[in-house]
C-alpha positions, 0 to 999 in steps of 0.5 A, a space after each residue: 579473486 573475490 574480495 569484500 568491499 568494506 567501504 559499503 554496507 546494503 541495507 533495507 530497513 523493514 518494519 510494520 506501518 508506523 513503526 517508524 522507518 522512514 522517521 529513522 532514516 530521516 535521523 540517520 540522515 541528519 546525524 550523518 552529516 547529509 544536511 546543512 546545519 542551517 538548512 530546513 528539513 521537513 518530516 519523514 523527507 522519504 515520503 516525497 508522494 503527496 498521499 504518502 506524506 497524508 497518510 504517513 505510510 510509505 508505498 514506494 521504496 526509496 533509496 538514499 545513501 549516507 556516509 558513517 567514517 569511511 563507510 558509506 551505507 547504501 539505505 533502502 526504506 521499504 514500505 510497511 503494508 502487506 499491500 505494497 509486499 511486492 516491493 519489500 520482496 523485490 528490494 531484498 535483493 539488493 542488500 546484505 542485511 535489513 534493519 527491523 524496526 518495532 515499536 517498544 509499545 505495540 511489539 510486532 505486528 502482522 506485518 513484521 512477521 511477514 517482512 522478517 519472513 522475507 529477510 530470513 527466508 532470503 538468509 539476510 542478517 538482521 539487526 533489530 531496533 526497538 524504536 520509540 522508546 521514549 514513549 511513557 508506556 514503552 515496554 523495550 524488555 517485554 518487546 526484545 521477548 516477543 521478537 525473539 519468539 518471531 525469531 522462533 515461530 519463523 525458523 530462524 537459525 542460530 546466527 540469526 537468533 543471534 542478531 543484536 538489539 538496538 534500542 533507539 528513539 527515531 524522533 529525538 535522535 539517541 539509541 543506546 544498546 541498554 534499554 535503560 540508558 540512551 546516548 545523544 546520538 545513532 553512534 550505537 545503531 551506525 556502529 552495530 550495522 557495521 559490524 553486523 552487516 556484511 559487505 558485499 562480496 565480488 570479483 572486480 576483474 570478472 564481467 559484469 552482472 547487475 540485478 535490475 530490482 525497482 523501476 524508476 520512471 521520469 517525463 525527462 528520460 523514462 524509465 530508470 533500472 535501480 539495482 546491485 552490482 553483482 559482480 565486475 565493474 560497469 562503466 558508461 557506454 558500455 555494451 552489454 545484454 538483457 536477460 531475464 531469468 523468468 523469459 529465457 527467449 528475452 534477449 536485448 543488446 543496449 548501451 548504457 549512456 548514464 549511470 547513477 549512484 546515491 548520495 543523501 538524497 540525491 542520485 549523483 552521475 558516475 562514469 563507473 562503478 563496480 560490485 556491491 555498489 547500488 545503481 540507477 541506470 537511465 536510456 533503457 526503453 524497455 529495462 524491466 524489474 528482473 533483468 539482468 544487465 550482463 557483459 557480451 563475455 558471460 551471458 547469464 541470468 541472475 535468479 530473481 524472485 518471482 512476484 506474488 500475484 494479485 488478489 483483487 480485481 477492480 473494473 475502471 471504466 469511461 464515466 457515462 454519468 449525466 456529468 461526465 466531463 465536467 470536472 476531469 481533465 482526461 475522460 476517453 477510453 484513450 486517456 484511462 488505458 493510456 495512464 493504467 498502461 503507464 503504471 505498469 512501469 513502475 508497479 509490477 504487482 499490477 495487472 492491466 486488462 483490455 475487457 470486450 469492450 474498449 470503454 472498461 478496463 479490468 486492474 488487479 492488484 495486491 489488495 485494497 489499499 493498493 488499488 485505492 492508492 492508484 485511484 487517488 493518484 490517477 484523480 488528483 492527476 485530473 483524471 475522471 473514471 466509473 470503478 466497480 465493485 472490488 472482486 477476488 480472484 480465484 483459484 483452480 488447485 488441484 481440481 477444486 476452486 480456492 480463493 485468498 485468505 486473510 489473518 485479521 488481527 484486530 485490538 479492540 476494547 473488551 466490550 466490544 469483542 462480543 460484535 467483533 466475532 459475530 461480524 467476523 463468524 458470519 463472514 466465514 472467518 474462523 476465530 485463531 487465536 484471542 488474548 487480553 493485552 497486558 495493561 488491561 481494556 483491550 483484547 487482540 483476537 486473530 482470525 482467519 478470513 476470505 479476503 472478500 468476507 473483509 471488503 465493506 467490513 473495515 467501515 462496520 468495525 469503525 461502527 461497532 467500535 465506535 472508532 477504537 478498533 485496529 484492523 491489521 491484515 497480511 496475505 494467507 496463501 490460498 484455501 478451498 472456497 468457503 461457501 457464500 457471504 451475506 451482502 450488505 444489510 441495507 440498501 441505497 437510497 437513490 435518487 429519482 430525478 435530476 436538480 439541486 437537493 432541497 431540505 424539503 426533500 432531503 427531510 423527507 427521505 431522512 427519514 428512510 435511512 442516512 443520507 451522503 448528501 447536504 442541500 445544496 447538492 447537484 444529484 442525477 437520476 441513479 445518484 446513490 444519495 443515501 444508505 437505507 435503513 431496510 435491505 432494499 434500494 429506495 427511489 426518493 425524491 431529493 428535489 421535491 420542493 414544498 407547494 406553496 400557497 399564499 398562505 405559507 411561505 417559503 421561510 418555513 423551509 427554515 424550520 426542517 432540521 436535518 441530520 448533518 450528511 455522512 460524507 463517504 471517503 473514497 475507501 468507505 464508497 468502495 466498501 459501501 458499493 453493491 454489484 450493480 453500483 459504481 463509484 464516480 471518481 473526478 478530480 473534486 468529487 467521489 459519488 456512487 451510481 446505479 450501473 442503469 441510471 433509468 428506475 424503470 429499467 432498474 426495475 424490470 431487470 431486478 424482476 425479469 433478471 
């Protein structure tokens, strides 16, 4: 018979990036008790990658579990960007309600609308919390309005146009169900998850079902499969069967050797659980998300969303550069397929690909945060590789060839919209919509883009704002193929022989266009050291040393003024690269290349074809 267990709510909290997530599971974790009165904790204690905590954005999700009374409240946090929306969709599946997050100034933002789409499309009751309204310019009225115009513009039904507001303060711990009134404590926002949010529902005495939802991966015991108990009771030792519902020939028999549930931070061993409850699962080899852990009695698969595909591809190949090998720790072909591989266990929105040639490997994901976040990882792990210019990917539909597109919402001041529009109308993007903010100084315009008329745009937008424009972004389904874009305005300056960069030198080609470099230097033939102000590439001349005579010292070297360098992130490299130019990545430097290092080859390609 099937019966609800009132011991345990399942819940994904859901927001925008830096809406404050993983700031209030940081309080609800507190205020539950899961600390020491004395012990130190530091911020945003989710975020455990070190790229995570640079950037403040979570990319994987993470589960935790407190206790409120009785009840213990299994807490998904999901990250908030359309890149990672892969995991967001995957983790859905697991609770029986989310927690949405808006911030009481900025109200929601493209990626609210896109995790609210997820939840409702799913049916899942919502709870909303208007966070950070403590701060001076917070507006929680005006916010409860335009999350019920979400609601609206999204097709929400009755009971979820029904879903109640909590208004709270993540970084000082109160929330209150009156916006003009705060409590000490998250009594209010505990209290409201538990009477709103379902419990799971399930029948103890039939076999067991359990949905395989995220992948874990440890050195120590490999792969670990977190999911929900769907239904029956799992126990340790068990023999049970894999399915997967997407690969109807896939059929494994496996025994269960440990079985884990969440408690605060912490995954604690079990020797059972049953429905409703969230697990993690270690001794699997080949567990995979989507799975489905069944008993031998009733060998069904359980429906599992289908994962978006990607829609950027980036080339990784072996670095051939003149420095190859100095700075990285892993450089052969072996070390790079075998890390993209490793990957693949815990992100499934990746795709690895062998090319024709065994130095280059073809990876395609969800967007460019998204490969560049694994770029960055694999570097600090000691790794040195050559990337390509990002590509997308495109589509045939019913005949015609289609690429991804894009919603840009950028706020940017008002005298600064003019550019704005110029820049985005020349990428084919097509103007949607443009209002003026409510206090005056900024305006919100919203287009609609090819994804590749975004790539090396983000940088420009930073320039003709000067740094005061916000770029936000979500994935828009595929249209037919807009027609060609204009490349970059200008070229690269190139550096035409090896050594250290002198001033002598740098001032010279200062004058050609901006430089990415300082004296001091080491440069190669092929090094991109600089951008040109024309739309040509230019050979220069770095090392050139002043000729000295007896009659001049080397003293009057001193007297050259140069421009401080711009110093080119690995994000703005990845902007910044043409076709026929690589980003060099290793452990301590980024550099740009030419893929034909040899200026004279370089130039009877570029005449001959």
């Amino acid at each position: 018979m099937r019966k609800s267990r009132e011991d345990i709510r399942n819940i994904a909290i859901i927001a925008h990036v830096d809406h404050g997530k993983t700031t209030l599971v940081d309080e609800l974790l507190k205020q539950s008790g899961t600390f020491r009165t004395n012990q130190v904790v530091q911020d945003r204690v989710m975020d455990s990658g070190d790229i995570e905590r640079e950037r403040g954005i979570t990319i994987l999700s993470k589960n935790t579990a407190v206790h409120y009374g009785d009840t213990k409240i299994n807490i998904i946090d999901t990250p908030g960007h359309a890149d990672f929306g892969g995991e967001v969709e995957r983790v859905l599946k697991m609770v029986n309600g989310v927690v949405l997050v808006v911030d009481a100034f900025e109200g929601p933002m493209p990626q609210t609308k896109f995790v609210l789409k997820k939840a409702l499309d799913l049916d899942l009751p919502v709870v909303v919390c208007v966070n950070k309204v403590d701060r001076i310019e917070a507006r929680p009225e005006d916010v409860v309005d335009e999350v019920l115009e979400l609601f609206m513009d999204l097709d929400a039904n009755e009971n979820q146009l029904d879903s109640p507001f909590v208004f709270a303060s993540a970084r000082k711990g109160p929330s209150s169900l009156d916006p003009m009134k705060q409590n000490e404590t998250m009594k209010d926002l505990f209290e409201t998850i538990i009477n709103h949010i379902p419990a799971p529902e399930g029948d103890e005495e039939e076999p067991v079902q359990a949905l395989i939802s995220t992948i874990d991966y440890s050195e120590y015991v490999g792969r670990i499969g977190i999911g929900k108990i769907e239904t029956g009771t799992l126990h340790v030792n068990d023999d049970v069967f894999l399915l997967n519902i997407h690969n109807p020939e896939y059929k494994q028999r496996v025994k269960i050797s440990k079985l884990y549930e969440f408690e605060g931070l912490q995954k604690v061993e079990v020797k059972e659980a049953k429905y409703g409850s969230i697990v993690a699962i270690s001794g699997i080899t080949d567990i995979s998300i989507g799975d489905t852990i069944c008993s031998p009695l009733k060998q069904e698969a359980l429906p599992f969303v289908k994962i978006e595909e990607p829609t950027l591809s980036i080339n990784f190949s072996v670095n051939d550069g003149p420095f190859a090998g100095q700075e990285g720790k892993y450089v052969t072909s072996r070390h790079l397929r075998e890390r993209l591989y490793k990957e693949l266990n815990t992100d499934v929105s990746l795709r690895v690909e062998d090319t024709d040639t065994t130095e280059t490997f073809k990876v395609s994901g969800r967007g460019e945060l998204h490969l560049s976040i694994l770029i960055e990882t694999m570097r600090r792990e000691g790794y040195e590789f050559l990337v390509s210019k990002p590509e997308v990917l495109y589509r045939e539909i019913d005949g015609k060839k289609c690429e991804p597109m894009e919603q840009v919402i950028i706020d940017v001041p008002d005298e600064f919209v003019g550019s704005v529009i110029e820049k985005l109308g020349s990428r084919k993007g097509e103007m949607t919509n443009m209002t003026p903010s409510a206090n005056g100084g900024y305006t919100r315009v919203e287009f609609s883009i090819p994804s590749r008329g975004l790539i090396g745009y983000k940088n420009e937008l930073l320039t003709d704002t000067k740094g005061n424009g916000i770029m936000n972004t979500i994935f828009d389904g595929y249209q037919p193929y807009k027609g060609e874009i204009p490349t970059r305005a200008q070229g690269s300056l190139v550096a035409f022989e090896s050594g250290d960069a002198v001033a002598y030198g740098l001032f010279n080609a200062q004058e050609r266009g901006d430089l990415f470099i300082g004296a001091g230097t080491k440069v190669y033939t092929g090094m991109i050291v600089g951008r040109n102000s024309r739309v040509d590439d230019l050979d220069v001349n770095v090392c050139k040393k002043k000729q000295l005579t007896n009659m001049r010292s080397s003293s009057a070297d001193e007297a050259l003024k140069l421009t401080p360098p711009i110093v080119m992130s690995l994000e703005q490299s990845l902007e910044f690269i043409s076709e026929d130019e690589y980003v060099e990545v290793t452990p301590t430097s980024i550099r740009m290349r030419k893929k034909v290092l040899d200026p004279g080859l370089r130039r009877k390609i570029r005449i001959h074809g």
